[in-house]
VMD Tcl script that builds the backbone (N, CA, C; Angstrom):
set m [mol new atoms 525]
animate dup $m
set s [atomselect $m all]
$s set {name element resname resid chain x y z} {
  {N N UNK 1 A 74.094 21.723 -7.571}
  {CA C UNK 1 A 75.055 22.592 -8.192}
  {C C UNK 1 A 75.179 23.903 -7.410}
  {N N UNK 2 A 74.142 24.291 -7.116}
  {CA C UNK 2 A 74.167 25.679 -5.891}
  {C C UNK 2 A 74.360 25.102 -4.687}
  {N N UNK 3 A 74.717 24.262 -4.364}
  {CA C UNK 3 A 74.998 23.886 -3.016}
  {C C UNK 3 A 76.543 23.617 -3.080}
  {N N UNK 4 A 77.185 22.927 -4.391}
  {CA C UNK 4 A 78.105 22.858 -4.530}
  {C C UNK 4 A 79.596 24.221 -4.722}
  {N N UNK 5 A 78.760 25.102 -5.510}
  {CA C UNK 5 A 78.967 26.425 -5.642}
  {C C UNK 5 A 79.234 27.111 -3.950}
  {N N UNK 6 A 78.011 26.600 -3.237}
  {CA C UNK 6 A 78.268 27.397 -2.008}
  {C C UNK 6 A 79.215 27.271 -0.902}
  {N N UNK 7 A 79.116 25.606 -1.279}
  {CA C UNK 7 A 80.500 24.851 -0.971}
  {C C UNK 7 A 82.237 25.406 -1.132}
  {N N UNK 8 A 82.127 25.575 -2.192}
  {CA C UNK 8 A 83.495 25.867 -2.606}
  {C C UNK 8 A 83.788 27.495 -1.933}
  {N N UNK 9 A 82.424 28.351 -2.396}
  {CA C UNK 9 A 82.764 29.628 -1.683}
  {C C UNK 9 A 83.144 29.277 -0.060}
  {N N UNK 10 A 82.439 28.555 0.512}
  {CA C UNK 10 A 82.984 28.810 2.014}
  {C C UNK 10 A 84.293 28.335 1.914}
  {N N UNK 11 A 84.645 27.188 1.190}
  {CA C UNK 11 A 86.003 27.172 1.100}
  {C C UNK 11 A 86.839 27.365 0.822}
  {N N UNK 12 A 86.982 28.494 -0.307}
  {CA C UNK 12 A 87.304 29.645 -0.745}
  {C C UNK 12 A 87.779 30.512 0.541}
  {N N UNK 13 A 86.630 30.835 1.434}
  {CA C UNK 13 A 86.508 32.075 2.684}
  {C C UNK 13 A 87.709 31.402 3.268}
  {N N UNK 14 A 87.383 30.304 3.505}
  {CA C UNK 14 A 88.095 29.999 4.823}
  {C C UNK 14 A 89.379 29.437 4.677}
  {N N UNK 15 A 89.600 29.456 3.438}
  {CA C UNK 15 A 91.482 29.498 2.652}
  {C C UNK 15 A 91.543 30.477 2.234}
  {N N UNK 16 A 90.972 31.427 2.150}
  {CA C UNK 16 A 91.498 32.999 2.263}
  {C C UNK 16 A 91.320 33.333 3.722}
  {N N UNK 17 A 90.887 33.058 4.438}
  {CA C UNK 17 A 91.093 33.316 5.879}
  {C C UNK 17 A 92.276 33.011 6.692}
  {N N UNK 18 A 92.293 31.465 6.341}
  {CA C UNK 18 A 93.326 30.917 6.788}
  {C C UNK 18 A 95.279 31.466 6.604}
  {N N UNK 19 A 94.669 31.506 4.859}
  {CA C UNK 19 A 96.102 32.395 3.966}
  {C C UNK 19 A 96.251 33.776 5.074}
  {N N UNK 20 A 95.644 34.060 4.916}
  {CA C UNK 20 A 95.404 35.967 6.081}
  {C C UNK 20 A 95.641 35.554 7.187}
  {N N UNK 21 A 95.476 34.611 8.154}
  {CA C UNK 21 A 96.399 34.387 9.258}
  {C C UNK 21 A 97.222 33.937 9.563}
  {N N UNK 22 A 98.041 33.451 8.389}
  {CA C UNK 22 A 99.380 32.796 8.524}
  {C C UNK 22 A 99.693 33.801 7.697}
  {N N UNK 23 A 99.800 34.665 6.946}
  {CA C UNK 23 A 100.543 35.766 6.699}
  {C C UNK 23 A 100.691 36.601 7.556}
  {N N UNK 24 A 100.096 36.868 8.288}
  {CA C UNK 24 A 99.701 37.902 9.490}
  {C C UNK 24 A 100.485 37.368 10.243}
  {N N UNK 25 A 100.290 36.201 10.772}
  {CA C UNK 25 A 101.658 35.231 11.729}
  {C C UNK 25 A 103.362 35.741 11.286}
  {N N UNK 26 A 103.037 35.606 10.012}
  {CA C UNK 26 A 104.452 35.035 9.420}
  {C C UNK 26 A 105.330 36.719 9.745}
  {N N UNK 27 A 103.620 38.134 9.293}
  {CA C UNK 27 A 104.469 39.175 9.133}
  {C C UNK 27 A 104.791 40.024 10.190}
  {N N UNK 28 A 104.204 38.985 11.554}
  {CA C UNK 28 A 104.130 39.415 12.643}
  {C C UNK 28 A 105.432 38.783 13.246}
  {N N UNK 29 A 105.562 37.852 12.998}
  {CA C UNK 29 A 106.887 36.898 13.234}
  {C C UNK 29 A 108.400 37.554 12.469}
  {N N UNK 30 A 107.692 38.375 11.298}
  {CA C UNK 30 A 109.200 38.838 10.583}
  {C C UNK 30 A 109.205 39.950 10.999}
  {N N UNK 31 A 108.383 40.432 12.059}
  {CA C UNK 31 A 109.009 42.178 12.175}
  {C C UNK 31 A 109.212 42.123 13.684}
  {N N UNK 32 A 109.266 40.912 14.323}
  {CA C UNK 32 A 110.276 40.692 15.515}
  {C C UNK 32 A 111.494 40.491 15.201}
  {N N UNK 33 A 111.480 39.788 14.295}
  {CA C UNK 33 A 112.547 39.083 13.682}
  {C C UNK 33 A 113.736 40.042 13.248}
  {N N UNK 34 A 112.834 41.637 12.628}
  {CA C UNK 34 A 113.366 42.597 12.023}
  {C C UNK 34 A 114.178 43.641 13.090}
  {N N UNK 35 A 113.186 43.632 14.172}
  {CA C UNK 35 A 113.647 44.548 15.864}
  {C C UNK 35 A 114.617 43.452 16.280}
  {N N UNK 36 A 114.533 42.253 15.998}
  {CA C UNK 36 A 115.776 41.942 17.105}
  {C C UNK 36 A 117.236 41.927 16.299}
  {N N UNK 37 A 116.931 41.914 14.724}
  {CA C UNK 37 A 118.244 42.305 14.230}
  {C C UNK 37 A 118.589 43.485 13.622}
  {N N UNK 38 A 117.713 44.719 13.585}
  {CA C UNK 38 A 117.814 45.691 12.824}
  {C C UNK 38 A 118.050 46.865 14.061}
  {N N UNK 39 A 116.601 46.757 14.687}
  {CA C UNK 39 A 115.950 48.086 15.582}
  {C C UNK 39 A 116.723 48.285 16.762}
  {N N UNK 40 A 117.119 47.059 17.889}
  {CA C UNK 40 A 117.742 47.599 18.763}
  {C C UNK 40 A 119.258 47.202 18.507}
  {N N UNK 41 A 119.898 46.549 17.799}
  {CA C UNK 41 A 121.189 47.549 17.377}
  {C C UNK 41 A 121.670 48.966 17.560}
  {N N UNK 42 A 120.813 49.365 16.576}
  {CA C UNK 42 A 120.244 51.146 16.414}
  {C C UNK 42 A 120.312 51.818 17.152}
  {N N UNK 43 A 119.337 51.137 18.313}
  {CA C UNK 43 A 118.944 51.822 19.488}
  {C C UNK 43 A 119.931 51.672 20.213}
  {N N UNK 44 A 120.502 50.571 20.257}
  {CA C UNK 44 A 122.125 50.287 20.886}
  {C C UNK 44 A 123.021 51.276 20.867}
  {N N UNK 45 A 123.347 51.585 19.497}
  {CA C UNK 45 A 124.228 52.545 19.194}
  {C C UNK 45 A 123.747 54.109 19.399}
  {N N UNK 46 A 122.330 54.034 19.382}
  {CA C UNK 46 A 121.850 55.835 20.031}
  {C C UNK 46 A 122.209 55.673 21.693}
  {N N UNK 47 A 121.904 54.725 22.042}
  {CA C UNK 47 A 122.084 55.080 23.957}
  {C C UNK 47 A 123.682 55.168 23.095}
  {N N UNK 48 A 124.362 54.438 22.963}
  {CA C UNK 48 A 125.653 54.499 23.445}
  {C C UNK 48 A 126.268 56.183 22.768}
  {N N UNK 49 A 125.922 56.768 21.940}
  {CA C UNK 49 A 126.209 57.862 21.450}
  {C C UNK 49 A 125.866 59.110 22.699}
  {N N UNK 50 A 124.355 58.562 23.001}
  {CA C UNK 50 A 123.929 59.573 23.599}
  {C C UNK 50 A 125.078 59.919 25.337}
  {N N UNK 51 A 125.133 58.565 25.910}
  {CA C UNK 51 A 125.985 58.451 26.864}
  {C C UNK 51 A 127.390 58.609 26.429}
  {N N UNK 52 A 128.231 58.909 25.608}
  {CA C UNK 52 A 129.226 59.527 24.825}
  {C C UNK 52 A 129.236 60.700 25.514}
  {N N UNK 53 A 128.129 61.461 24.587}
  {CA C UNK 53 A 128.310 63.108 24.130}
  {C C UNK 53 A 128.327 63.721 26.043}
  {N N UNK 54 A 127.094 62.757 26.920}
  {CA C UNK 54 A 126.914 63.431 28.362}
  {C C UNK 54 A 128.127 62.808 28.921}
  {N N UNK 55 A 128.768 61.712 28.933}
  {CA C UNK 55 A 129.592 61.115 30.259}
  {C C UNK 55 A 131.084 61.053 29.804}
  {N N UNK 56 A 130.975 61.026 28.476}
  {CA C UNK 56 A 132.600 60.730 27.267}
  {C C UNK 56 A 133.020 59.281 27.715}
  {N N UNK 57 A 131.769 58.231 27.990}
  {CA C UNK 57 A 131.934 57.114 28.118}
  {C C UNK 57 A 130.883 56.504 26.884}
  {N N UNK 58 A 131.702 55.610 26.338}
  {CA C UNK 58 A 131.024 55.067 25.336}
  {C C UNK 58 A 130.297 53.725 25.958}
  {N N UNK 59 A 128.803 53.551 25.429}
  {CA C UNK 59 A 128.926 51.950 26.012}
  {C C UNK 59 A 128.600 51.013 25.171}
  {N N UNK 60 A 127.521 49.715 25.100}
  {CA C UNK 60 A 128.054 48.490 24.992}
  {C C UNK 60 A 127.812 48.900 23.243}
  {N N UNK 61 A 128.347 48.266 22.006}
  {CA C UNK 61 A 128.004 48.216 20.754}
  {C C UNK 61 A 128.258 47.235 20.128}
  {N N UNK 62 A 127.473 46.792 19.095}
  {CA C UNK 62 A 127.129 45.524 18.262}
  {C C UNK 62 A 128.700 45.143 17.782}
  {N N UNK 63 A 129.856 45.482 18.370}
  {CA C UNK 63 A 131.119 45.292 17.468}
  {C C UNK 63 A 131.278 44.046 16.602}
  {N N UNK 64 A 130.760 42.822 17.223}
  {CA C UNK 64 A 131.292 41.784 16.653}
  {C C UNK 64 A 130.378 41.089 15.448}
  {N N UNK 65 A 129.506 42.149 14.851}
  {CA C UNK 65 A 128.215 42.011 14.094}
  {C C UNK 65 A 129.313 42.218 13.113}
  {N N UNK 66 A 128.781 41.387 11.603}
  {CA C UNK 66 A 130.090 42.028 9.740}
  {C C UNK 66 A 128.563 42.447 9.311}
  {N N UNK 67 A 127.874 42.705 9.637}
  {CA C UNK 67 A 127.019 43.794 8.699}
  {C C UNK 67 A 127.641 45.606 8.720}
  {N N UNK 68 A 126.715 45.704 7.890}
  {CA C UNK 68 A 127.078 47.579 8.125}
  {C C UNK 68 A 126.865 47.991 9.442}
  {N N UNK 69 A 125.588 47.282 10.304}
  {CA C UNK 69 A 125.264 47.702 11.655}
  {C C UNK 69 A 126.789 47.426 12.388}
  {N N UNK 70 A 127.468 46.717 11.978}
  {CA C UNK 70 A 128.572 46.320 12.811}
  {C C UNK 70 A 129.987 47.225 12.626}
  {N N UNK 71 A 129.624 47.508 11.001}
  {CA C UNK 71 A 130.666 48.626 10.495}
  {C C UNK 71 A 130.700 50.014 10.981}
  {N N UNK 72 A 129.171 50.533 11.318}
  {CA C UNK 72 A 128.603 51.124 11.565}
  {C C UNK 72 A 129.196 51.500 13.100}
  {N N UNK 73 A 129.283 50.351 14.341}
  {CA C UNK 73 A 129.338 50.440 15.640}
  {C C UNK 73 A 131.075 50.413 15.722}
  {N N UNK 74 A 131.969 50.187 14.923}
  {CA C UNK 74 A 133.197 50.331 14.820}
  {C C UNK 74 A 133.675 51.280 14.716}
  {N N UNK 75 A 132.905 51.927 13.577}
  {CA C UNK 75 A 132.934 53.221 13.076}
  {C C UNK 75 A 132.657 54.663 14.605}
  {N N UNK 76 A 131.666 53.968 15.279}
  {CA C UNK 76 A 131.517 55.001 16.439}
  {C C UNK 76 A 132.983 54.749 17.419}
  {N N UNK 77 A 133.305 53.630 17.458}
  {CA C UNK 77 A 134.327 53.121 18.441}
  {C C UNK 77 A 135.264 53.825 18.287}
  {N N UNK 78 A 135.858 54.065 16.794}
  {CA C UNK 78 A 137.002 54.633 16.239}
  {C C UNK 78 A 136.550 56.147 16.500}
  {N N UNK 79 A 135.979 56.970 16.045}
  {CA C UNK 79 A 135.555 58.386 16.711}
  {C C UNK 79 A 135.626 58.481 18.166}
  {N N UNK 80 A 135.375 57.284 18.989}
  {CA C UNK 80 A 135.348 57.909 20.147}
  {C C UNK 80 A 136.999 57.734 21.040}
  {N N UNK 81 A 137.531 56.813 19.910}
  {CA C UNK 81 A 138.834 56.788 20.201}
  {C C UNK 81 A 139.958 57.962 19.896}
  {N N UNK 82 A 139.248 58.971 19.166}
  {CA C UNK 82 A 139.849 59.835 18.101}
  {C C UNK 82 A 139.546 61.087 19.089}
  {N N UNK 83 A 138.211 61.135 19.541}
  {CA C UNK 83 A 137.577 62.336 20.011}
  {C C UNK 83 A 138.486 62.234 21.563}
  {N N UNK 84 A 138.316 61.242 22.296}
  {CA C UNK 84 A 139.324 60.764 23.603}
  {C C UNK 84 A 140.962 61.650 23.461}
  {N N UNK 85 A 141.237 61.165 21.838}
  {CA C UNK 85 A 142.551 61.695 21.948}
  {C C UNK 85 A 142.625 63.082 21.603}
  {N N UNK 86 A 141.822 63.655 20.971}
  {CA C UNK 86 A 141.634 65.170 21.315}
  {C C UNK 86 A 141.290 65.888 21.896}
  {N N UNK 87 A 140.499 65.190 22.807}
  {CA C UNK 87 A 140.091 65.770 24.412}
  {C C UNK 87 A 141.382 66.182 25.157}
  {N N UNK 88 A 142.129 64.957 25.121}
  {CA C UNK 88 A 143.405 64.562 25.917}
  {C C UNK 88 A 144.484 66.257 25.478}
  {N N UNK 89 A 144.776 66.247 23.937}
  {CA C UNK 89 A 145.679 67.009 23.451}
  {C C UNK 89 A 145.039 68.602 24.235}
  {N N UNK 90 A 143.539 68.719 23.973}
  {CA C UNK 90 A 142.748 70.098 24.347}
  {C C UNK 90 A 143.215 70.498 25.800}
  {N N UNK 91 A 143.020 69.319 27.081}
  {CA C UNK 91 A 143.313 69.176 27.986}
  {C C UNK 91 A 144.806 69.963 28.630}
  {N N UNK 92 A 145.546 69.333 27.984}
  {CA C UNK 92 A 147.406 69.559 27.963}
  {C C UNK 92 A 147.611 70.480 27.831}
  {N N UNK 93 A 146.543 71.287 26.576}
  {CA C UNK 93 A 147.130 72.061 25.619}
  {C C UNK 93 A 146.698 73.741 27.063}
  {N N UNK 94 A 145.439 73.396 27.482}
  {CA C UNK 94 A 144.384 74.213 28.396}
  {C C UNK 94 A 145.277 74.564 29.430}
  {N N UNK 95 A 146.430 73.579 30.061}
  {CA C UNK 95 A 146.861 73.404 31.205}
  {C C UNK 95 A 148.054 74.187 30.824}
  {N N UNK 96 A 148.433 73.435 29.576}
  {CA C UNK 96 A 150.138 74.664 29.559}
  {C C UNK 96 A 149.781 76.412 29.004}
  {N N UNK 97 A 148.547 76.268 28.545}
  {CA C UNK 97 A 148.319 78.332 28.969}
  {C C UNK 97 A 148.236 78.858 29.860}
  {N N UNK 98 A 147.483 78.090 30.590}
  {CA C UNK 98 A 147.191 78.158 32.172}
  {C C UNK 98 A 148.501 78.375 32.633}
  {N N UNK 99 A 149.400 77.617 32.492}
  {CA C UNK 99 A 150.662 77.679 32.922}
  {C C UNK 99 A 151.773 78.967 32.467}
  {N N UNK 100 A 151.401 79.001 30.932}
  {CA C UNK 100 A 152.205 79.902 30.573}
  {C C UNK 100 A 151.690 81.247 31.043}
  {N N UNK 101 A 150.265 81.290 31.116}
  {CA C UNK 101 A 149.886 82.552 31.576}
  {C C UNK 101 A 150.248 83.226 32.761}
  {N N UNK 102 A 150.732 82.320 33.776}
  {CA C UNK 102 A 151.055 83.075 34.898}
  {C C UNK 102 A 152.656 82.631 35.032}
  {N N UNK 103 A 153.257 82.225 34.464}
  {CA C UNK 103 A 154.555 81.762 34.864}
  {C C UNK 103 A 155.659 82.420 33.949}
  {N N UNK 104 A 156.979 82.842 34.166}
  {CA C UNK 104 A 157.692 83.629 33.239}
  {C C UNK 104 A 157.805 82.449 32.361}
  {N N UNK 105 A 157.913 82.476 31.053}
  {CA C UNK 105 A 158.652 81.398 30.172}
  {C C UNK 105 A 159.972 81.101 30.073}
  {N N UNK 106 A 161.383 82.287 30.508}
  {CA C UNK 106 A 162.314 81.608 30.798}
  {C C UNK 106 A 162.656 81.448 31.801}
  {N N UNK 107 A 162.272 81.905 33.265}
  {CA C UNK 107 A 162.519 81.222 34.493}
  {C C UNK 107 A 161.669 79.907 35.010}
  {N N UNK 108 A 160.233 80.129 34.498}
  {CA C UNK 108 A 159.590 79.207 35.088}
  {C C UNK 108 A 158.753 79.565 36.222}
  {N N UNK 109 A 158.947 80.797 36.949}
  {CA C UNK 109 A 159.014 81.508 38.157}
  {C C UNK 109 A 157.065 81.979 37.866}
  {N N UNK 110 A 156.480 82.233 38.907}
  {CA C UNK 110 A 155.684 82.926 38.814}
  {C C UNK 110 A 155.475 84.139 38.109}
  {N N UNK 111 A 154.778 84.772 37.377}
  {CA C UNK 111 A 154.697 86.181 36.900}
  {C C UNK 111 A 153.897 86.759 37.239}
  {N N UNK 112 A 154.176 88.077 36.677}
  {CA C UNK 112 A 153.239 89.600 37.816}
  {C C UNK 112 A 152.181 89.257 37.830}
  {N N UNK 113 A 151.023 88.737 36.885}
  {CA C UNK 113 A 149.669 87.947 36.983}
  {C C UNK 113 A 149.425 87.452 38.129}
  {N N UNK 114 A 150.310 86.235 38.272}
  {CA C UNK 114 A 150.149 85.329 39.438}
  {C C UNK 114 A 150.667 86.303 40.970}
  {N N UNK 115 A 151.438 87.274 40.831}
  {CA C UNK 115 A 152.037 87.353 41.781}
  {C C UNK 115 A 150.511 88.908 42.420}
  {N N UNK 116 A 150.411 89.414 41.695}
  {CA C UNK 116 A 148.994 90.319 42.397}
  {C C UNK 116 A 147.670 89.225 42.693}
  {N N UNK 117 A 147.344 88.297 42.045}
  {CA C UNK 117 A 146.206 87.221 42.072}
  {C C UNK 117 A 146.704 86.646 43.587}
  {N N UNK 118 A 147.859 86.055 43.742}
  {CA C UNK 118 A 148.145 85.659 45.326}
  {C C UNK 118 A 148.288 86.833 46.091}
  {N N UNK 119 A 148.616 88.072 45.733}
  {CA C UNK 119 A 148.548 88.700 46.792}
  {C C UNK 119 A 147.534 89.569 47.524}
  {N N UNK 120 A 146.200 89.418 46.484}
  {CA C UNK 120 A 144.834 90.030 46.514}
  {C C UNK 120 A 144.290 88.845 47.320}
  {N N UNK 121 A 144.906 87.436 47.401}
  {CA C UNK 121 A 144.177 86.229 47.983}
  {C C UNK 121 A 144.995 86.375 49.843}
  {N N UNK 122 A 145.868 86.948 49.118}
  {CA C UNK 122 A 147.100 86.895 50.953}
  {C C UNK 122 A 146.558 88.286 51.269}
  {N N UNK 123 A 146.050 89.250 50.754}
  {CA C UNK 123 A 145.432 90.292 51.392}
  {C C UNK 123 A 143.910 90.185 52.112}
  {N N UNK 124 A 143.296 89.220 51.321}
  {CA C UNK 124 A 141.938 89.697 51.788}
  {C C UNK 124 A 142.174 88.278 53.137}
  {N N UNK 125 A 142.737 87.238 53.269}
  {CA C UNK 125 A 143.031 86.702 54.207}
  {C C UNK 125 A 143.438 87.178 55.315}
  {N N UNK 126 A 144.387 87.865 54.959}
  {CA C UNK 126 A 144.973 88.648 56.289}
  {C C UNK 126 A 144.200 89.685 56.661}
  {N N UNK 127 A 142.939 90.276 56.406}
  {CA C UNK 127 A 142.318 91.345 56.428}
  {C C UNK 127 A 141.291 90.207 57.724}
  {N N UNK 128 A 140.648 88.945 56.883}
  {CA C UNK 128 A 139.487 88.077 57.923}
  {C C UNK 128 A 140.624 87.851 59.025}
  {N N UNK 129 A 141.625 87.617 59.101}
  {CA C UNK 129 A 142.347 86.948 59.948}
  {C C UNK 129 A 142.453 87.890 61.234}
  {N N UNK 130 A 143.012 88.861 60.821}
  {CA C UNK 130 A 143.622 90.309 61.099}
  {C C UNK 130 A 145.144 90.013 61.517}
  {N N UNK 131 A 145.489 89.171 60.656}
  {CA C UNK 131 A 147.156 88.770 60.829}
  {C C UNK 131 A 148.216 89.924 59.832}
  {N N UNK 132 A 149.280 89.386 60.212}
  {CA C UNK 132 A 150.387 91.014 59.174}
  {C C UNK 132 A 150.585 90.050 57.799}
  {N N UNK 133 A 150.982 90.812 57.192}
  {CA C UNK 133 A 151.599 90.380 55.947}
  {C C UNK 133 A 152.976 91.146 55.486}
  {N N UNK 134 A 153.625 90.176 55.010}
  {CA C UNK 134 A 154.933 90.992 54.826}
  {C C UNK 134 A 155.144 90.494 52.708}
  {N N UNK 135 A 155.504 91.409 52.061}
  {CA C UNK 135 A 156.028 91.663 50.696}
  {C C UNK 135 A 157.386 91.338 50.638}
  {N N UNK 136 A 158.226 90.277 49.875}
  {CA C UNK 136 A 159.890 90.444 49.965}
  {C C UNK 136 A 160.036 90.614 48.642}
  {N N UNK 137 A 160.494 92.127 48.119}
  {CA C UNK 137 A 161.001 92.686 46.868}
  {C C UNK 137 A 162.454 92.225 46.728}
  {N N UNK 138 A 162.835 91.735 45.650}
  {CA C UNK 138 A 164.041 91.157 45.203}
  {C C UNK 138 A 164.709 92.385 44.238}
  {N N UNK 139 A 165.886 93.383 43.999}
  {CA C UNK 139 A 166.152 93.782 42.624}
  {C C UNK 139 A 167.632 93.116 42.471}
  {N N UNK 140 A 167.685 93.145 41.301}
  {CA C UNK 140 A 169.402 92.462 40.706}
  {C C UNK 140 A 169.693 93.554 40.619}
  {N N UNK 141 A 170.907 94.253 41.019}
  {CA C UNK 141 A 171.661 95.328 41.219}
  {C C UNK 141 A 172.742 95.022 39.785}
  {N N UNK 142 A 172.153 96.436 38.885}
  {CA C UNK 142 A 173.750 95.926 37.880}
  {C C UNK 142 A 173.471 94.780 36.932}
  {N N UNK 143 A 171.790 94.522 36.527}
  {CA C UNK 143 A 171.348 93.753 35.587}
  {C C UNK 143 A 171.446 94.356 33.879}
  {N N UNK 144 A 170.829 95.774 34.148}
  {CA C UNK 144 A 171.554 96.456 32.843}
  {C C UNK 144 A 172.338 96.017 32.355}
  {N N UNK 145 A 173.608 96.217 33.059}
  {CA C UNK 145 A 174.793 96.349 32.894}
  {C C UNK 145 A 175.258 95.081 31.964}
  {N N UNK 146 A 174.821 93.671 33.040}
  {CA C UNK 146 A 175.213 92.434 32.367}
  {C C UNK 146 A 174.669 92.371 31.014}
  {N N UNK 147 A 173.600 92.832 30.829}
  {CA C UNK 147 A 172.598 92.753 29.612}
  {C C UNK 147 A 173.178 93.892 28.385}
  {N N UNK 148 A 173.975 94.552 28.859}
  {CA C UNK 148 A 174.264 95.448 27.698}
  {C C UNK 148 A 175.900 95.384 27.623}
  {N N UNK 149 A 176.425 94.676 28.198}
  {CA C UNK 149 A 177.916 94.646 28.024}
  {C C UNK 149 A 178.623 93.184 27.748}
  {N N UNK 150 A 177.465 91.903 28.242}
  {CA C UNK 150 A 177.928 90.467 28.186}
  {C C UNK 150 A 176.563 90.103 27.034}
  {N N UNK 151 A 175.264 91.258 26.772}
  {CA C UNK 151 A 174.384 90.267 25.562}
  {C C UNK 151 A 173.291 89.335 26.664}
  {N N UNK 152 A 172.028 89.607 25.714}
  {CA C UNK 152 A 170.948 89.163 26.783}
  {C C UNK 152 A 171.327 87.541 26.989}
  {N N UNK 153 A 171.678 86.747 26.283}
  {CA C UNK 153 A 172.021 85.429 26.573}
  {C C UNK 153 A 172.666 85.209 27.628}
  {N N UNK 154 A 173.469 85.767 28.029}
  {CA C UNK 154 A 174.220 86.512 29.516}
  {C C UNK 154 A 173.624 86.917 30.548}
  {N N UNK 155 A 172.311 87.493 30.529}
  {CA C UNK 155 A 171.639 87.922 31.053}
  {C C UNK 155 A 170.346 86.996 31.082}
  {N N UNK 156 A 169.903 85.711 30.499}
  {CA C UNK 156 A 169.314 85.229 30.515}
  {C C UNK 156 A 169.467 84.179 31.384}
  {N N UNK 157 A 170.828 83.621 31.024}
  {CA C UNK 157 A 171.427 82.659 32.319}
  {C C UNK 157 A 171.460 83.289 33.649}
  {N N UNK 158 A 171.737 84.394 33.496}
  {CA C UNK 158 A 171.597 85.047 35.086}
  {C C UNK 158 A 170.186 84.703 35.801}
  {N N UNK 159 A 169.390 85.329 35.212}
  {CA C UNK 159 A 167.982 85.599 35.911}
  {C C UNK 159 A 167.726 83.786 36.053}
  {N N UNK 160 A 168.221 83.086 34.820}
  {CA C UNK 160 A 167.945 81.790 35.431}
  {C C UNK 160 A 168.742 80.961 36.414}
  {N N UNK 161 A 170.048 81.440 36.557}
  {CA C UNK 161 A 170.342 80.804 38.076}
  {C C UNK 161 A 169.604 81.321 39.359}
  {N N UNK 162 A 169.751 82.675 39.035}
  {CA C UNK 162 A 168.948 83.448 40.138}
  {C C UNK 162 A 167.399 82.653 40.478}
  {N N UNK 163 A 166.625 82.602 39.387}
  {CA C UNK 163 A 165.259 81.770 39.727}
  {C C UNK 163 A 165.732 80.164 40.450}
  {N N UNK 164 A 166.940 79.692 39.846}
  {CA C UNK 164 A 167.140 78.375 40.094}
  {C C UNK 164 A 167.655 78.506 41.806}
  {N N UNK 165 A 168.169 79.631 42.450}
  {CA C UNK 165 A 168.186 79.528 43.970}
  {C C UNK 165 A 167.185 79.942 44.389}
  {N N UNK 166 A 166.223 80.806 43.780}
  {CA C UNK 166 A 164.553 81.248 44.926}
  {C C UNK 166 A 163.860 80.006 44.966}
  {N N UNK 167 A 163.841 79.289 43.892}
  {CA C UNK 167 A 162.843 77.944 43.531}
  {C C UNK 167 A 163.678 76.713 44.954}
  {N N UNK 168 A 165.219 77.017 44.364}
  {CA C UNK 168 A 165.232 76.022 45.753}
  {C C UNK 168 A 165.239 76.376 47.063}
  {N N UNK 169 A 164.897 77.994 47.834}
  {CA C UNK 169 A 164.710 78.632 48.522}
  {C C UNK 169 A 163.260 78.812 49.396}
  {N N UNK 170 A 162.284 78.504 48.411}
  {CA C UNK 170 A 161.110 79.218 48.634}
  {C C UNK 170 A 159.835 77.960 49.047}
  {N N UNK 171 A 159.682 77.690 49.726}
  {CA C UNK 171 A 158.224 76.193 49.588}
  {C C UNK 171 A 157.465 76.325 48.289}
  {N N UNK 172 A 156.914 74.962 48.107}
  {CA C UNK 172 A 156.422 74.832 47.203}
  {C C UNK 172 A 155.315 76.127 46.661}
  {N N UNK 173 A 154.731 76.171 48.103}
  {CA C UNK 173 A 153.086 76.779 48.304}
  {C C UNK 173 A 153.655 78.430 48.112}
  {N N UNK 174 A 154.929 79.000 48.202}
  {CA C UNK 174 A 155.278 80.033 48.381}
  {C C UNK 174 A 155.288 80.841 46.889}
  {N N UNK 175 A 155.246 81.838 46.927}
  {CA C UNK 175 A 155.343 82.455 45.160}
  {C C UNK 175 A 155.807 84.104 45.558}
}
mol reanalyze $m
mol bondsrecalc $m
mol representation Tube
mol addrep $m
């Protein structure tokens, strides 16, 4: 009877042993199981965020996953499609101040900004060079006049034909 008793305990041990290494298997087996469908997704979608924010290139994501992880990687796709197009608008938007800042708005023509900025760049050139430089001052003779007797609209078309023969007068590179 004590032998039998001692019996059963070892076999007891060693089906609780056994139970403990096939759980251990099983929970070792389900938390691969868990990284290859949970963890690097995740991690998927952090590189690809992270390479976003540095390069404004998105890269590879779980798209074709219908879990949330997949809703989830759509969801970045669509932001970065959104953020792209407001880059784009910021871009345009950067370029036409840039533009407006130095250019008259109704001729189009360079303005006094631009026109001392090139000529501080055509001065200090001609200074290394030790070449001449020459200034060509333009005045409209009798612009008043049009402007207060025909109405600035009158005077607006003027200055813009006038710009419309220097522009086709002048090289591109010229200002």
């Amino acid at each position: 009877s004590d032998l039998n008793v001692l019996r059963q305990t070892q076999r007891l041990r060693d089906d609780t042993a056994r139970s403990v290494a096939i759980f251990s298997l099983l929970a070792v087996l389900l938390a691969v199981v868990l990284s290859r469908v949970l963890t690097r997704p995740l991690e998927m979608m952090v590189k690809a965020a992270r390479r976003f924010s540095r390069d404004h290139v998105m890269g590879e994501l779980p798209l074709d996953r219908t879990d949330e992880i997949g809703q989830l990687a759509r969801g970045f796709r669509d932001m970065q499609v959104e953020i792209r197009a407001h880059m784009a608008e910021l871009r345009e938007s950067r370029n036409q101040l840039q533009h407006l800042a130095r250019h008259d708005a109704l001729t189009g023509l360079p303005n006094r900004l631009m026109f001392f900025d090139r000529l501080e760049h055509a001065l200090a050139g001609a200074r290394r060079s030790g070449a001449k430089l020459a200034v060509f001052f333009i005045d409209l003779d009798r612009f008043k006049e049009i402007n207060d007797s025909l109405g600035h609209a009158a005077g607006d078309e003027v200055l813009k034909a006038v710009a419309q023969r220097l522009r086709s007068m002048v090289r591109e590179a010229g200002t």
